[in-house]
N, C-alpha and C positions, 0 to 999 in steps of 0.2 A: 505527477501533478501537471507537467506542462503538457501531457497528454491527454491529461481531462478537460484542463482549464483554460490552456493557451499561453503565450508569452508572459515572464513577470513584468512587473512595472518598477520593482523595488523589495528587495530583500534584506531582510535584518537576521543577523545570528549572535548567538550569544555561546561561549563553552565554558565549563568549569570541569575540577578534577575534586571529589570528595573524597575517593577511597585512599586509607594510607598505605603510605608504598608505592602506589601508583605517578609512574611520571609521563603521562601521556592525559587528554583529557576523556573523561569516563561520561562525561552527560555534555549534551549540546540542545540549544531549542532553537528555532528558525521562525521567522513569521515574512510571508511572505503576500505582495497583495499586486495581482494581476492586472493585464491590462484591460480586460473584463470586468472590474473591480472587485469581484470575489476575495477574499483571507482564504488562505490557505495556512499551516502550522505543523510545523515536524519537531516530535520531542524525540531524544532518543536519552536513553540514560543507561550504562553496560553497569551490571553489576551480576555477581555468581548469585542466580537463582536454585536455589536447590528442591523448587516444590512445583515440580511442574504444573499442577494448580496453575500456581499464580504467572507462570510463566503464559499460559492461555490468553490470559485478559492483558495482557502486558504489551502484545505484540498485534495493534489492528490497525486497520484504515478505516476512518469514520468520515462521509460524506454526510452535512447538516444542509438541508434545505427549509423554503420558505414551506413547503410542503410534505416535509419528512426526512427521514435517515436512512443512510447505508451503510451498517457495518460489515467490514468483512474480516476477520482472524488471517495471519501469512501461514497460520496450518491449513486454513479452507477444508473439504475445499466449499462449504457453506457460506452463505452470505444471508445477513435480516436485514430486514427492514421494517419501515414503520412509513404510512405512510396517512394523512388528516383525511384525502380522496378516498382510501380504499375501508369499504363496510367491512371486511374482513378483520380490518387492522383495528377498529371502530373495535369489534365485538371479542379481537384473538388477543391481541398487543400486538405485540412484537412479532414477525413472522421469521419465520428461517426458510430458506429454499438452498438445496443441493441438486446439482448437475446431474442428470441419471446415467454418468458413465464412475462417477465415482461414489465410493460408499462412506456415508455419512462419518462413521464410529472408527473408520482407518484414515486417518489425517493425513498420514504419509504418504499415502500413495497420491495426494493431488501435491504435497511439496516435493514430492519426482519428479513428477509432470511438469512442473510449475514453468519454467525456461524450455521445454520440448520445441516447442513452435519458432521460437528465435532464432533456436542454434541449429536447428532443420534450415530456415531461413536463411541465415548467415551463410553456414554449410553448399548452400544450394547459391548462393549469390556469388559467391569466392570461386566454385566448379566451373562457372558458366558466366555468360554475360547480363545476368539479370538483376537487376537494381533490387538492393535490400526493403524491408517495409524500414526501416531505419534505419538512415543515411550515418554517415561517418560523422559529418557534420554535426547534425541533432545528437549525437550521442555525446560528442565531446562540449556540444553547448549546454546540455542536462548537468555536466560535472563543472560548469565555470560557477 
């Protein structure tokens, strides 16, 4: 998020534990509001899914604008959108677009990919003396 959206302004989180037996906490929500004034919001809630179904819809990033949506699923490697500008969206709904290196109906193979580029990155910056696309710095500021 501080990638899309820029530094926060102020952060709120919330955790609880519902499952029994469980002693660590199993759900957390976050609401976070930038110094761009944008909301941003992370739910997370771990519990054993056992229908991969629903394990699908359970797991997205949804970007809401004044002017439409982005979703995209962490299986990808597809992304929809909808957008009020676009006559497509007007007369389709909802559109889906995939990257034409990967295949639509094989999920996994873009959740392989998914970290390729960073840890090529990383990898290549540790070798030699060439500054990471993401510093040490920003990384450990992502986790405060």
């Amino acid at each position: 998020m501080i990638w899309m959206f820029g530094q926060p302004s102020c952060v709120s989180a919330s955790l609880s534990t519902h499952m029994q037996g469980v002693k660590v906490d199993d759900s957390a929500l976050a609401s976070i509001r930038f110094k761009s004034n944008l909301l941003g919001e992370i739910s997370v809630a771990w519990a054993p899914i056992f229908n991969y179904g629903s394990m699908e819809t359970s797991r997205q990033l949804q970007i809401t604008g004044t002017k439409g949506i982005l979703e995209s699923d962490i299986f990808g490697p597809s992304f929809q959108f909808y957008s009020t500008d676009s006559l497509s969206c007007k007369i389709k709904g909802k559109m889906k677009l995939t990257p034409k290196k990967f295949d639509p109906r094989i999920p996994n193979e873009a959740l392989n990919w998914s970290y390729a580029k960073e840890i090529d990155d990383f990898l290549e910056a540790v070798g030699s003396e060439k500054t990471p696309e993401v510093s040490g710095e920003e990384a450990r500021e992502s986790l405060d």
